[in-house]
C-alpha positions as CSV (number, residue, x, y, z in Angstrom):
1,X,48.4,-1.5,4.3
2,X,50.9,1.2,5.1
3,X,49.9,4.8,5.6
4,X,51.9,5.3,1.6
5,X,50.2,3.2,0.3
6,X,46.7,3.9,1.3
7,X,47.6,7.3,0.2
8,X,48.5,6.1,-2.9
9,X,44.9,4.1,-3.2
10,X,43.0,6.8,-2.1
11,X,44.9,8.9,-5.0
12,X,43.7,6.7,-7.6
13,X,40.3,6.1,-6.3
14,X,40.3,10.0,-6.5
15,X,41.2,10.0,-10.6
16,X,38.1,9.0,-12.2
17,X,35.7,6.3,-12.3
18,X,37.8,3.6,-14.4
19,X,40.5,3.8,-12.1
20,X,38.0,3.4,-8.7
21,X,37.3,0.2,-10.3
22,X,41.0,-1.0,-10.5
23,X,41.6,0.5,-7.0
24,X,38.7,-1.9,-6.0
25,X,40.1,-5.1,-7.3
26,X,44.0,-3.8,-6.6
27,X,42.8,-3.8,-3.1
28,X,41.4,-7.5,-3.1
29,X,44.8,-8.5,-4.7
30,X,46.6,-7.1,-2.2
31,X,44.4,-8.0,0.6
32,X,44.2,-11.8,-0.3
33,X,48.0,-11.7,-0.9
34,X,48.7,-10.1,2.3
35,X,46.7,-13.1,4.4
36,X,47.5,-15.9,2.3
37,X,51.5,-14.6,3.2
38,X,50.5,-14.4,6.7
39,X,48.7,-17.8,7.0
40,X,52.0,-19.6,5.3
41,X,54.3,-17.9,7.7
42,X,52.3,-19.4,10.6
43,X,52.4,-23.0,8.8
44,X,48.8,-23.4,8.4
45,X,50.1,-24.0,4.3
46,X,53.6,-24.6,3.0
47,X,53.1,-22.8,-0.4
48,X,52.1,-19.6,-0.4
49,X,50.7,-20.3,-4.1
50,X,47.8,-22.7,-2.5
51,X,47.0,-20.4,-0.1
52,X,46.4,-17.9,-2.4
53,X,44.6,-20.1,-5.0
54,X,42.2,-21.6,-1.8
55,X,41.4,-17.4,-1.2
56,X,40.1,-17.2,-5.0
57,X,43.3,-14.7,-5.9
58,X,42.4,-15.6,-9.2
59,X,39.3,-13.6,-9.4
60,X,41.1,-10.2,-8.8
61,X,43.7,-11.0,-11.3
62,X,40.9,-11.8,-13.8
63,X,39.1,-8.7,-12.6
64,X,42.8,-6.8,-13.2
65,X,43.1,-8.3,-16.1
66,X,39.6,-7.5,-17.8
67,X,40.0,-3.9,-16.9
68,X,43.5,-3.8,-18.5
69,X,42.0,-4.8,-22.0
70,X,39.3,-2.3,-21.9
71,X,41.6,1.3,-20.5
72,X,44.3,-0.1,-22.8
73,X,41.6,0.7,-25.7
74,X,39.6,3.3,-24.0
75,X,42.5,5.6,-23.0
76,X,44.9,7.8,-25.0
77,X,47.6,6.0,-26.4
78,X,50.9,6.3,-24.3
79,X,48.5,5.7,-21.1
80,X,47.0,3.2,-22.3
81,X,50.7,1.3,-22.9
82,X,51.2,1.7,-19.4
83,X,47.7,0.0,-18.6
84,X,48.9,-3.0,-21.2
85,X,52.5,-3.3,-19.5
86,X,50.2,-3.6,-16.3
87,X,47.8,-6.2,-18.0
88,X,50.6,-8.9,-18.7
89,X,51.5,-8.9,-15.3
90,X,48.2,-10.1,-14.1
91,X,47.9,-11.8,-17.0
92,X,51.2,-14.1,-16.2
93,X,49.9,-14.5,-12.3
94,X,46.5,-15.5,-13.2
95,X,47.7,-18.1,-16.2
96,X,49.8,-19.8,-13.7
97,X,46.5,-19.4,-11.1
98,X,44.8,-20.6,-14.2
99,X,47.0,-24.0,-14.9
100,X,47.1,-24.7,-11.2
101,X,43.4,-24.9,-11.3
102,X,43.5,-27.2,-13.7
103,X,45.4,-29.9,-11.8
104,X,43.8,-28.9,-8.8
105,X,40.4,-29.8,-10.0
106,X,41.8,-33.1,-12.0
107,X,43.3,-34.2,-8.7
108,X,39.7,-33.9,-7.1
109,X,38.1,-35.6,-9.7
110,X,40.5,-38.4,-10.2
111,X,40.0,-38.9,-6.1
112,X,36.3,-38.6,-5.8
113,X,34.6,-39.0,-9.2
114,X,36.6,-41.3,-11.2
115,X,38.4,-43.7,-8.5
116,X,41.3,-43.9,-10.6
117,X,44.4,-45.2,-9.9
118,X,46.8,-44.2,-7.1
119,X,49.3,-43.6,-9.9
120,X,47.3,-41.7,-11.8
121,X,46.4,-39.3,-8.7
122,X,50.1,-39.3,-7.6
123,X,50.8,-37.9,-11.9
124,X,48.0,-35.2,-11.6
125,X,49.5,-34.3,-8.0
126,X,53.0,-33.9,-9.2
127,X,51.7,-31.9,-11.5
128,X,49.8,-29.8,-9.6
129,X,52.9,-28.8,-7.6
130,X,54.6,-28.0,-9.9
131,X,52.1,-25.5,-11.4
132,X,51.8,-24.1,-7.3
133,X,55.7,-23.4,-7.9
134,X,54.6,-21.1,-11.3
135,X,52.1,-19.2,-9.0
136,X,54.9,-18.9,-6.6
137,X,57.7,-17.7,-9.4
138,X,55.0,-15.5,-11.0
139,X,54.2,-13.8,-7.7
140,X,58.0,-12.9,-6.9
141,X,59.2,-12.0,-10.2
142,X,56.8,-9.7,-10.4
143,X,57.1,-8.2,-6.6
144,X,53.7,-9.0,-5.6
145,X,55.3,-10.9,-2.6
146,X,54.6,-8.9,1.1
147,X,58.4,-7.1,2.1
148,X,59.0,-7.8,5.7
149,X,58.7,-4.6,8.1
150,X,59.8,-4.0,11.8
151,X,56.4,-2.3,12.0
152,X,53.2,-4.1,13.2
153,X,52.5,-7.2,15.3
154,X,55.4,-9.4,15.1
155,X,57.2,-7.4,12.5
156,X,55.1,-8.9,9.7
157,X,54.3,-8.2,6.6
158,X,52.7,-4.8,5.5
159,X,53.1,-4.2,1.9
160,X,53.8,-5.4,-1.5
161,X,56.2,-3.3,-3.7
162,X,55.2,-3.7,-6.9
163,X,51.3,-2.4,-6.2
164,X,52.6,0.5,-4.4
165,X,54.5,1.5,-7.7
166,X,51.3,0.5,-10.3
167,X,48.6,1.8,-8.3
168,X,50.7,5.4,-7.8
169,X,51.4,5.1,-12.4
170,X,48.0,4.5,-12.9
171,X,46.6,7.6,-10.4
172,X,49.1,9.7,-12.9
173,X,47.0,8.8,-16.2
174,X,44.7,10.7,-17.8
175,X,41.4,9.4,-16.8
176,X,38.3,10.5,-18.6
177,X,35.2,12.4,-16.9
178,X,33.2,9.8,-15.8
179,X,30.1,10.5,-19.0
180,X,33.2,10.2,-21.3
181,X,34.3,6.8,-19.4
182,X,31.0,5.8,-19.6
183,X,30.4,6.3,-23.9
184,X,33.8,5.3,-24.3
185,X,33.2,1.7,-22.6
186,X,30.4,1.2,-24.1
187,X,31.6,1.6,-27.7
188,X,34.2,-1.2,-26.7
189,X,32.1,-3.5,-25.4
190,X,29.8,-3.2,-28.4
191,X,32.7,-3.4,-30.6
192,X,33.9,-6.2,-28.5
193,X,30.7,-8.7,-28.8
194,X,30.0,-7.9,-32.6
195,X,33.6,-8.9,-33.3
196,X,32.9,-11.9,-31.6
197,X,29.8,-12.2,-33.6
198,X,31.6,-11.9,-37.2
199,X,34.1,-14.7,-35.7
200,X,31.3,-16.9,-35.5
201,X,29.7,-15.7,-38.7
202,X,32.8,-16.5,-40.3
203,X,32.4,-20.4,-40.2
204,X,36.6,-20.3,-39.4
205,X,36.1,-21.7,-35.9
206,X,36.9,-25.4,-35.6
207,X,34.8,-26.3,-32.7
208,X,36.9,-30.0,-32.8
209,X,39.8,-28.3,-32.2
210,X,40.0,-28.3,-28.0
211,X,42.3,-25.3,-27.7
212,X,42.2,-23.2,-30.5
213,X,38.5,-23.5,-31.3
214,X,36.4,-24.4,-28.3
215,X,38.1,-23.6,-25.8
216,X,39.4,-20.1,-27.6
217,X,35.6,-19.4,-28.2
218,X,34.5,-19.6,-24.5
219,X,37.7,-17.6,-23.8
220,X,36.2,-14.7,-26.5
221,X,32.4,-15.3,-25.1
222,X,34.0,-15.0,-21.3
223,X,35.9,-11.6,-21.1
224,X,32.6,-9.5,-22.1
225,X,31.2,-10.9,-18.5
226,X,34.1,-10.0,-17.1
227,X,34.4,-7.1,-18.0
228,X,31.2,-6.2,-16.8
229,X,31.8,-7.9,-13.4
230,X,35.2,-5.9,-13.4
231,X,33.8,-2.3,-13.8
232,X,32.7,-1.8,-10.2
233,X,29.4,-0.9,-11.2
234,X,29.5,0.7,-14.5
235,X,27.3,-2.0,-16.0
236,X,24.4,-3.7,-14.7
237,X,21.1,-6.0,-15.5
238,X,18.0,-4.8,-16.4
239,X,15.3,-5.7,-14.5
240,X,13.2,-9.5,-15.0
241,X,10.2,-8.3,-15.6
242,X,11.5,-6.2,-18.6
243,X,13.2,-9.1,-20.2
244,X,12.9,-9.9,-23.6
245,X,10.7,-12.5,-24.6
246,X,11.4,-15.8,-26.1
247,X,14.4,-16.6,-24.1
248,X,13.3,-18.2,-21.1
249,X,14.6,-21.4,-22.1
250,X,18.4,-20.5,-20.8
251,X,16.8,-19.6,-17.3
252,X,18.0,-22.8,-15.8
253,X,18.3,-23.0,-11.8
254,X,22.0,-23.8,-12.9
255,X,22.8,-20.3,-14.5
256,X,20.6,-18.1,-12.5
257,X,21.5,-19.5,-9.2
258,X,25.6,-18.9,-10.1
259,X,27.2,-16.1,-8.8
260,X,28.1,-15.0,-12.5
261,X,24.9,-14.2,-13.7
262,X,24.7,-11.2,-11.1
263,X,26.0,-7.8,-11.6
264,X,26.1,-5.9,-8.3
265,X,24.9,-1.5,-8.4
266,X,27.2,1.0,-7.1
267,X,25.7,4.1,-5.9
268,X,28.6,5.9,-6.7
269,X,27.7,5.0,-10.2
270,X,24.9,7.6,-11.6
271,X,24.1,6.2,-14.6
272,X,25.1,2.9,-15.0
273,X,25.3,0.7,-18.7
274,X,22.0,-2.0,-18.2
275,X,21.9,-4.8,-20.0
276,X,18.6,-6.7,-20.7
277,X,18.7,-9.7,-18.3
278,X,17.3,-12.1,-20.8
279,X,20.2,-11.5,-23.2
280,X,22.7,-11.4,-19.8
281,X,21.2,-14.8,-18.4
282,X,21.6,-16.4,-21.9
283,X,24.9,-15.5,-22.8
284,X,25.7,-16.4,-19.3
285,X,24.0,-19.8,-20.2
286,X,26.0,-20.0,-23.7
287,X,29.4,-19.5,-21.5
288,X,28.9,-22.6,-19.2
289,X,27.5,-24.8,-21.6
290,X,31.0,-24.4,-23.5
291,X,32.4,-24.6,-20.5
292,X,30.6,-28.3,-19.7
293,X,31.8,-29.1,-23.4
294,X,35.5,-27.9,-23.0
295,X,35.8,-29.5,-19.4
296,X,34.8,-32.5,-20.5
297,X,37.3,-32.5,-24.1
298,X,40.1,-31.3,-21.5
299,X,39.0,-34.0,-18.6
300,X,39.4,-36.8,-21.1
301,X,42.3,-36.1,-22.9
302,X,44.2,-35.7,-19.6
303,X,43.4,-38.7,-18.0
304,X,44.0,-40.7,-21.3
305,X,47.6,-38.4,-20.9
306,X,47.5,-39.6,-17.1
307,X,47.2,-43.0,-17.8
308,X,50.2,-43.4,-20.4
309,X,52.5,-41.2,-18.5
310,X,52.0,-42.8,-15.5
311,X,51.9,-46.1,-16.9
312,X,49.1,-47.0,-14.6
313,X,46.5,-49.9,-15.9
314,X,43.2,-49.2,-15.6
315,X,40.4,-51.5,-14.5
316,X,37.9,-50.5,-16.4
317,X,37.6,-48.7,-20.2
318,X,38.6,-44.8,-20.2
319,X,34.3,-43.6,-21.0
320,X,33.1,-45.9,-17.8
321,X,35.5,-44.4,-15.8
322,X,34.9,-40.8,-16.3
323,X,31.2,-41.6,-16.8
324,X,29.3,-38.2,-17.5
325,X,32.7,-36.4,-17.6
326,X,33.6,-38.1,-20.8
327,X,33.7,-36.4,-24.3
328,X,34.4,-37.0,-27.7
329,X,35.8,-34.2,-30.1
330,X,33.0,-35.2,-32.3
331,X,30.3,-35.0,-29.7
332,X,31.3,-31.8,-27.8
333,X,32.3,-30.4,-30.9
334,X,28.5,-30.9,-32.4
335,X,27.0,-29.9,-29.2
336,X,28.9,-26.5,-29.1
337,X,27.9,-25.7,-32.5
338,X,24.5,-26.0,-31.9
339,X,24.7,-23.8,-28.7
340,X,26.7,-21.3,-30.8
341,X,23.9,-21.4,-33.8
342,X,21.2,-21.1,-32.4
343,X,22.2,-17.8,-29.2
344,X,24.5,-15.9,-31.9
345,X,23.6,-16.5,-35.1
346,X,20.0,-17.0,-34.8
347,X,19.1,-15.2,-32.0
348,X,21.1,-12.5,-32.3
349,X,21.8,-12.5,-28.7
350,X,25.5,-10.9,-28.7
351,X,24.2,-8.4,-31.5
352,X,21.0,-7.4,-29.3
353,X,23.5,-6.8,-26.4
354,X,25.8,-4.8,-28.9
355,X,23.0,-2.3,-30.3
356,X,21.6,-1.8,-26.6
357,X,25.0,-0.1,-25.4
358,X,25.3,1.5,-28.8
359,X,22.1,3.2,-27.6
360,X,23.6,4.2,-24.3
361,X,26.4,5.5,-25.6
């Protein structure tokens, strides 16, 4: 990082406690960008776009992301279109991060799990590539490529234009006091998790429906997590011992041994937001078992898709082949509902987590 734009991050670290937290994650961005650049001039990978998917830039651009739909909310009006102007582009960088993923991980499946056949991986390949060229498009449209500069070992690459130019806007805004950041996030995410509650009070969601109704669920369930795991601190877990009771049924090894479940302190944060870890660890359960439902809706209908558009026989019936990854829109769609009435409706789990922040705010 150049000496301007360290000033710059410094700056915004400076402004207030929301924009530490996007200084955090700007600097992973950057940093991941920076060595994925440097690894694909050396040859080690021929598109910059897998490097940076194999260095996990999609977690910063989530984390960017999250933080953009909570200051876009939290701060006045004309600062907080600057924050959504921001948003989109992380938004556009992690989609195509997002859709790469996606044929990344059917590629691996259709290798190692399915054994299907070679014209089947060679469709999923193709179209992983040509997802690795949208991360690549995304990336330079949107100046988050490294500029060259005579300075440095080898004259290579110091700094990316476009994070220069945000991270010196968003130092500019009007930031809140940090105990007015703190009330002011926690109204959202309240207001955030009992919207999703009414949605699924509502009976509108059609949990057969892959994209607009499961998948568009776990999408509503997920950014409350993020956003917690975005705020650098500003909101934590309670302790185990203080759990609620009756809800030690979603304390699988599976969701308390994933990194997700965990909300790291911040010392520089005085008075952080807690959370109950009961109600964290089962909405945390509630989010991957949609996920296991939507992967395995998604899993099947693409390798049915594979299949046909690679004209590719196979040798044995689509639900043998994929085994445990097979679903059904009836069966997933049943299974989901279940999850979904018994953690929100009956237990109140998203409510409980709404009223403790209203508490704290």
């Amino acid at each position: 990082m150049s000496h301007s734009n360290a000033a710059s991050s410094r700056a915004l670290k400076a402004a207030g406690q929301g924009a530490r937290a996007f200084a955090v994650h700007l600097e992973r961005f950057e940093a991941i960008v920076l060595h994925a650049s440097a690894q694909t001039a050396r040859g080690l990978r021929r598109h910059l776009a897998v490097r940076c998917y194999l260095e996990d830039l999609r977690t910063p651009a989530f984390m960017l992301q999250g933080l953009g739909r909570v200051y876009r909310k939290v701060l006045p009006r004309d600062a907080g279109a600057v924050i959504e102007r921001q948003r989109i582009i992380y938004k556009e960088v992690e989609d195509a991060l997002g859709e790469f993923d996606a044929w990344h991980t059917l590629l691996e499946r259709a290798q190692k799990a399915w054994r299907a056949p070679t014209a089947v991986q060679a469709w999923f390949h193709d179209n992983r590539m040509h997802a690795a060229g949208r991360v690549d498009a995304a990336l330079r449209i949107f100046r988050l490529t490294p500029e060259k500069s005579g300075r440095g070992t080898g004259g290579g690459a110091r700094d990316i234009p476009a994070l220069f130019g945000i991270r010196a806007e968003c130092a500019d805004l009007p930031w809140p006091a940090d105990w007015k950041d703190r009330k002011k996030v926690a109204r959202f995410l309240a207001n955030e998790l009992r919207e999703i509650e009414e949605h699924c009070e509502s009976g509108t969601l059609n949990l057969r429906d892959l994209e607009g109704g499961l998948h568009e669920l776990r999408r509503r369930l997920r950014w409350p997590s993020v956003y917690a795991a975005a705020l650098n601190g500003l909101v934590v877990i309670g302790p185990q011992k203080a759990a609620a009771p009756g809800l030690t049924h979603y304390c699988t090894p599976a969701v308390t041994g994933s990194r997700h479940a965990y909300l790291p302190r911040n010392r520089r944060v005085a008075q952080p937001l807690e959370i109950n870890y009961a109600h964290w660890i089962a909405l945390s359960w509630l989010i991957q078992e949609l996920g296991l439902q939507k992967d395995q809706r998604q899993w099947t209908t693409a390798l049915k898709a594979a299949l046909q558009g690679s004209g590719a026989r196979p040798g044995k019936p689509l639900a043998q082949m994929l085994g445990k990854d097979y679903g059904t829109a009836a069966t997933t769609a049943r299974t989901a509902t279940n999850a979904v009435e018994r953690l929100v409706l009956k237990e109140r789990v998203l409510g409980c987590i709404a009223d403790e922040l209203d508490r704290q705010a």
